[in-house]
N, C-alpha and C positions, 0 to 999 in steps of 0.2 A: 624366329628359330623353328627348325622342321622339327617337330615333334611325330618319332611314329614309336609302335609295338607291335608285339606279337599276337596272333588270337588263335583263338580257339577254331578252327574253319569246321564247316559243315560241308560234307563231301559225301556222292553216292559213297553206298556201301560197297567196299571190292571182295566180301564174300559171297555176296549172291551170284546169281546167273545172271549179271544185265553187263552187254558191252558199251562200254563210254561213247562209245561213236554214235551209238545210237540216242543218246542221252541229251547230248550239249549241242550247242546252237549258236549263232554268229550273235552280236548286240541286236538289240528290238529294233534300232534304228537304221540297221543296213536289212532287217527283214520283210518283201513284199506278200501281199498275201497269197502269193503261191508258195512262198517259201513256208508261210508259217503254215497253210495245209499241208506241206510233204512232213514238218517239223512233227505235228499231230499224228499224224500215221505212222509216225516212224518207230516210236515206242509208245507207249499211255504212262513211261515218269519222265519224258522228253520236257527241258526245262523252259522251253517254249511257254507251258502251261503256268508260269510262273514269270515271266517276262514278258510276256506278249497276249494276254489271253483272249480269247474270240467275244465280240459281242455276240448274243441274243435275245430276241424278241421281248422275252417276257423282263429285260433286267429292271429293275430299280434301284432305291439307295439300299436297298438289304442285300438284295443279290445281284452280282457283277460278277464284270471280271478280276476284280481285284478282289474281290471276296472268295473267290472259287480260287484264287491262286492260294490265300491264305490257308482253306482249307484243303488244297492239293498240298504244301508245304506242311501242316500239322499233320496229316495222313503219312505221309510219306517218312517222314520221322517218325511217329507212331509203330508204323511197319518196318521199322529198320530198312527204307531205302535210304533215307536220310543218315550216314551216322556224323556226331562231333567227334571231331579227334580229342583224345586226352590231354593231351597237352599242347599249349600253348607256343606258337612255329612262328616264322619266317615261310615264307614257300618259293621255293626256286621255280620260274615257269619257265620252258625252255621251248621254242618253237624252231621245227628245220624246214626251210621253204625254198622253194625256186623262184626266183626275181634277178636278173630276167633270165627269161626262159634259158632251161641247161644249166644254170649258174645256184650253185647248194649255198643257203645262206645262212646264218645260224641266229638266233636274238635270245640273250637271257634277260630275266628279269627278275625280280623278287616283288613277291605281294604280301603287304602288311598294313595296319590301321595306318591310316597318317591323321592328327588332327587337325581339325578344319579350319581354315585362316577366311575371312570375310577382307574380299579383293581391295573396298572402299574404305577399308582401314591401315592399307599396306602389309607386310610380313613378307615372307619368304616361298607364297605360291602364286604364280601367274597364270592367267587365262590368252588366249589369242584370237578366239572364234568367239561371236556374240550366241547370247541364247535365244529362242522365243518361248512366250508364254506358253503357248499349248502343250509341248512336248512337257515341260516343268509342271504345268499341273496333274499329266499322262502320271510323271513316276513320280509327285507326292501323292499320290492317292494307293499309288503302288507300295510304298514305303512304309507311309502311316498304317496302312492295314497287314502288311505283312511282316514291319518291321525288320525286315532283311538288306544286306546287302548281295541284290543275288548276281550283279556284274561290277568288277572292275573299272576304277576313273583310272585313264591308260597317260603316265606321266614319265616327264622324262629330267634327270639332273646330271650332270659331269662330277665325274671322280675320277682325275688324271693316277692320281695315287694309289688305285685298284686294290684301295684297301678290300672295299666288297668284294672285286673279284677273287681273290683270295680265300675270302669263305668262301664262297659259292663254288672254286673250281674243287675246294676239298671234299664236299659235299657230291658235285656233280661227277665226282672220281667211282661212287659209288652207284649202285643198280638205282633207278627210280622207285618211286613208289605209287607212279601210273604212268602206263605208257600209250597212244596209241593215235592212228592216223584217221584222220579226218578226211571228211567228202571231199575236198580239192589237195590232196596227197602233201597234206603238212604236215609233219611228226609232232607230236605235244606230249612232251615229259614233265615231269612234277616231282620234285624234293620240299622235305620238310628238314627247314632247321630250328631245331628247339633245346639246343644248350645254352642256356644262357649268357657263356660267356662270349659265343659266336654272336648270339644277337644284341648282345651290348656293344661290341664291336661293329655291327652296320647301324646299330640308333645312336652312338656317337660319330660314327663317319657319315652322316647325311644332316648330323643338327644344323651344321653351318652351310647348306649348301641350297641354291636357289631349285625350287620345284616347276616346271612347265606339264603344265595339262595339255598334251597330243591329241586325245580322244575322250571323250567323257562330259564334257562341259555342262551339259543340261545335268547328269549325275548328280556332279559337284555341285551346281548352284542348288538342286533340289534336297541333297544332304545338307546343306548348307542351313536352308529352309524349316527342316524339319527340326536341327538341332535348337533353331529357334523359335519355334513353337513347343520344343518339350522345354525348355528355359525357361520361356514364358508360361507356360504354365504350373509351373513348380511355387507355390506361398513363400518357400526360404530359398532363398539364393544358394546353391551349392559351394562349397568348398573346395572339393575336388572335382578335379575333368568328369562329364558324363559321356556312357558307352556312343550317347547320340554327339558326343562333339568326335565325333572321330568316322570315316570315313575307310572301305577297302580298298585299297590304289595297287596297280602295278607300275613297278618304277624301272626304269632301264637307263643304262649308263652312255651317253650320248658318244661315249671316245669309243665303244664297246664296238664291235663289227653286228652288221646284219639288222641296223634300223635302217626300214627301208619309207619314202614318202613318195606316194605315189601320186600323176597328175590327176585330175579330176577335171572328165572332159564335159564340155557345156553343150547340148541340144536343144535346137528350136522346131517348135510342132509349128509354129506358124509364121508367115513372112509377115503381118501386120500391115500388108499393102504395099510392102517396099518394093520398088523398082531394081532388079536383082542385078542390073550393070548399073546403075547410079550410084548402089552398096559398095563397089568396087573401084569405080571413079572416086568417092568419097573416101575409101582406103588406103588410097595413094597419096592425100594429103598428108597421112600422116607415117606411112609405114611404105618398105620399099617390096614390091609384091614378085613371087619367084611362080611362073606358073610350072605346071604338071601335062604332061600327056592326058587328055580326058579318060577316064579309067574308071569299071564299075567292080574292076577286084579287088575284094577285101582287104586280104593278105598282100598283095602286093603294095596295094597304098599302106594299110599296118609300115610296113617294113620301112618302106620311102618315107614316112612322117616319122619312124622311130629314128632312124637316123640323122633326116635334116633338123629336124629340133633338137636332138640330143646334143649337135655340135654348139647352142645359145646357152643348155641349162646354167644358170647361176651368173650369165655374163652379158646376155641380151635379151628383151622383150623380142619373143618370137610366136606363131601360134599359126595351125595349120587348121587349114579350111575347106572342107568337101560340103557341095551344095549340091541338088537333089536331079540337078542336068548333067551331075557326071565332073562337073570345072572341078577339079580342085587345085590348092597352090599353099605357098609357106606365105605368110607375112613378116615383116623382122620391122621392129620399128627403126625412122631414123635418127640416125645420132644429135641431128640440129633440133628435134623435137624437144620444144618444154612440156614437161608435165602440165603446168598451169595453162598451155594453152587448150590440151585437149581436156583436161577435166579443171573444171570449173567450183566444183564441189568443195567447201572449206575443209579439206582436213587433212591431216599432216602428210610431209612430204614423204617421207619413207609409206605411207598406206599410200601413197597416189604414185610410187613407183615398184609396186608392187604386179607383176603380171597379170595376177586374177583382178585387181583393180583394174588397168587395164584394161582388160577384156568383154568385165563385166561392166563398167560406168560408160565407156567409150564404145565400143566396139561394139557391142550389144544393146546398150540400151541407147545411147546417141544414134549411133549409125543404121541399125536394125531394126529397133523397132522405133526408135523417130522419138523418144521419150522418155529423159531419163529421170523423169518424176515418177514413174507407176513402177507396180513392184509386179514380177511377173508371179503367176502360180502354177502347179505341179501342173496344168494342164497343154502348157505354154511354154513351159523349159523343165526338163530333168539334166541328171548327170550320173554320170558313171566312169571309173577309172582304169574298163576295158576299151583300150584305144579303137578295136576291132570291133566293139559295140557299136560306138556311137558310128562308127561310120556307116556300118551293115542299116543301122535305123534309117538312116537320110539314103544311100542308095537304095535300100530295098523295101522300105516301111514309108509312115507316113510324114514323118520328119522333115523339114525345111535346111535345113544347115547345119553343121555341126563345127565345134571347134575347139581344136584340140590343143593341149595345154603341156607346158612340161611342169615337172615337182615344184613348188616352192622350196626353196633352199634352207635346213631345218635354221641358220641362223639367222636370218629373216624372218623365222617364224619368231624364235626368242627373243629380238630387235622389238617388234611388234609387241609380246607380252610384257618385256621389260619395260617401254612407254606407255605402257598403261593403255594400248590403242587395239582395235579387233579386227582383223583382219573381214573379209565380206564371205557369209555364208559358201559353205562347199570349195573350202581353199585347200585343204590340205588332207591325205589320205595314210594315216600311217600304217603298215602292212607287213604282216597278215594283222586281220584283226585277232581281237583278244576271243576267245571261244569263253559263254556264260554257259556255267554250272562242272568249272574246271576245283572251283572253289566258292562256294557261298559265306559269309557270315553276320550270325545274329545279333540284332544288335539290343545287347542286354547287359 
C-alpha cells in the first residue's frame, strides 16, 4: 500500500531580492564540472552548494563538502533565505517545455512524502535502473549530515480516474505561488495544496496504486539506507512511522500528457583495435544495414536519424551509426533474428529484447570492442540525449562512433520494474529533468 503525506517544505524565501533562476539547479547527477562552476557563480545561495559541493585541498572527516553544505543549509535558514512553509501541502509542480523542437508540452505533478517500501520485500514501489555503490555512498554522507531531502525521487503511477487531476486542475485555476523560467526556456510553476480534505482525497487515490521510479534510483535506495541506520539505532523499536521512513517524491500521472522519455545516445572515445569494415560485415549478420550519403552536417544527419528511427520507435530494434570517416547508416535488426543467438548472457527474455540491451551487450561490447566481459568506463564511453551532440563529438571531436538510440517505451520500462528485473545503465531519460531547490524538506 502507497503510503504518502503532506509536509512542511523548505522553500527560498520570495520576500527577499533573490530571483529563482538563479538559485536552483538541474540533479547532481546530470551536473559536469563546468556546470557546477557556472552553478557557483551564479548566485552565493545557488543550491548547488547543497547538492553538489566542491572538493578541497585541506578536507577531512570534519571538514567537507557535506559538512559545508550543512552549514550552507543552517546559515541560510538562520538568514531567512531558507523559510518553512506554515503549513503542511501537497505541491503541484508544473513544467512547460518544448520536445520536440516547436511542440509546447506541458507535465504536472505533485510532490509529497511517500513512505519508503524495501524492493526485496515486495510492496507497491518498483525500481527499473540498477544502482552503484559510489554514487549511494556520495548521497548518504550527504543526507546523514544534512539530513535533508534537498531533491526529488521522480516517480510515476496511473490514475485513469483523474481523481487527482481534479484537485490539481482546481488549484492550478489559480495564480501560482512561484513562477519562473529556467536556463533552457522551460516554465516552472508551483502550487501548494494544504486543505486537508483535498489531500485526503490524493492519499486515498494513490493507496492502492503501483509506484515506478523514472529518475532517482540512487535517491531512493540511499533514503532507503538511512532509514535503516536511524531504526537501527533507536534502543526501542518505534511504534509509529519515523520522519526518516518517509522519502520526498514527485509523482506524475502516466495517462497525463507531456511525460516525455527521451533516447540516450551511446559514444565511443576508442575503437579497441577494431577493424572498422569487419565492425560492419559483422553487423550484417544480424541487422539489415540502410547506408547514408557520407555527410559531415550536423543538422542535416540530426534530422535524417530523427526521422529514420522515429518510424521503428516502440515496433523495431533500430539504431543509427555515424563513425568518425564521415559513413554513416540506420541499422534495423532482422526479423529471423533470435535473441538467444546474439546475446548469450542468462537473463530474461523481455531485458534481452530490450533496444539498450541490444546495443549495449551486442553491438557494442560483442562487436566493438571484441569483449563482452569488461565493463567500459567514463573514459571509453559517455552518453548524452542530445542526438546532435553525440554526433558533432565523433565528426568533429575525438570520439570513434556514435550510436544513436530511440526512447525506450515507458511500458517496457514498467514490464521491467514489475519483474522485478533492471534494465542496463543510461536506458531511459525522462524530460525535462526535475530542477533541485524548487522545494526542499527536512527530515524531522
Amino acid at each position: 500500500m502507497v503510503d504518502i503525506l503532506p509536509f512542511k517544505g523548505l522553500r527560498y524565501n520570495p520576500n527577499i531580492n533573490l530571483k529563482l533562476e538563479e538559485l536552483i539547479a538541474p540533479p547532481y547527477d546530470v551536473i559536469s564540472p563546468d556546470m557546477q562552476d557556472r552553478y557557483y557563480r551564479r548566485n552565493e545561495f545557488n543550491v548547488i552548494r547543497l547538492i553538489l559541493g566542491r572538493d578541497e585541498a585541506n578536507d577531512d572527516e570534519y571538514n567537507n563538502k557535506y559538512t559545508r553544505a550543512a552549514n550552507y543549509l543552517n546559515n541560510w535558514k538562520r538568514d531567512g533565505v531558507l523559510l518553512e512553509d506554515g503549513q503542511k501541502s501537497i505541491y503541484i509542480y508544473q513544467q512547460i517545455y518544448e520536445y520536440p523542437q516547436g511542440v509546447s508540452n506541458k507535465r504536472m505533478g505533485i510532490i509529497c512524502l511517500v513512505k519508503l517500501e524495501d524492493f526485496k520485500t515486495g510492496g507497491s514501489i518498483y525500481a527499473h535502473e540498477n544502482t552503484f555503490a559510489a554514487p549511494k555512498a556520495d548521497r548518504f554522507k550527504l543526507i546523514r549530515t544534512c539530513k535533508t531531502n534537498c531533491c526529488c525521487v521522480f516517480s510515476i503511477y496511473t490514475d485513469t480516474k483523474t481523481k487527482i487531476k481534479k484537485i490539481i486542475d482546481k488549484y492550478t485555476s489559480k495564480k501560482p505561488v512561484t513562477q519562473f523560467t529556467d536556463e533552457n526556456g522551460i516554465i516552472n510553476k508551483l502550487w501548494l495544496i494544504n486543505k486537508k480534505e483535498d489531500t485526503d482525497v490524493i492519499k486515498e487515490a494513490l493507496k492502492n496504486k503501483e509506484i515506478f521510479i523514472a529518475d532517482g534510483h540512487h535517491r531512493y535506495e540511499t533514503a532507503l539506507n538511512y532509514k535503516n541506520e536511524i531504526r537501527e539505532s533507536l534502543k526501542k523499536k518505534p511504534t509509529k512511522p519515523l520522519p526518516s521512513d518517509y522519502v520526498m517524491m514527485y509523482l506524475t500521472n502516466s495517462e497525463s500528457e507531456g511525460l516525455s522519455i527521451l533516447p540516450i545516445h551511446r559514444i565511443l572515445n576508442d575503437d579497441f583495435g577494431t577493424d572498422h569494415d569487419e565492425f560492419l560485415s559483422d553487423l550484417e549478420e544480424a541487422f539489415e544495414t540502410k547506408k547514408f550519403k557520407v555527410s559531415k552536417n550536423v543538422e542535416e544527419l540530426r534530422e535524417r536519424f530523427t526521422t529514420e528511427l522515429g518510424q521503428y520507435t516502440g515496433i523495431q530494434t533500430a539504431f543509427g551509426v555515424v563513425m568518425k570517416d564521415g559513413r554513416n547508416f540506420l541499422i534495423k535488426l532482422r526479423d529471423d533474428v533470435d535473441y538467444d543467438d546474439i546475446i548469450e548472457e542468462k537473463i530474461s527474455d523481455m531485458k534481452k529484447s530490450l533496444d539498450v540491451t541490444i546495443l549495449q551487450r551486442y553491438v557494442i561490447m560483442q562487436l566493438w570492442v571484441g569483449n563482452p566481459e569488461i565493463e567500459l568506463d567514463e573514459s571509453e564511453i559517455s552518453f548524452t540525449n542530445d542526438m546532435a551532440e553525440a554526433i558533432e563529438k565523433v565528426l568533429f571531436g575525438k570520439s570513434k562512433i556514435t550510436f544513436l538510440m530511440n526512447p525506450t517505451p515507458l511500458e517496457k520500462v514498467k514490464g521491467i520494474a514489475l519483474a522485478n528485473d533492471r534494465m542496463p545503465q543510461k536506458s531511459t531519460f525522462f524530460y525535462p529533468k526535475l530542477l533541485s531547490g524548487i522545494v526542499l524538506r527536512e527530515i524531522k
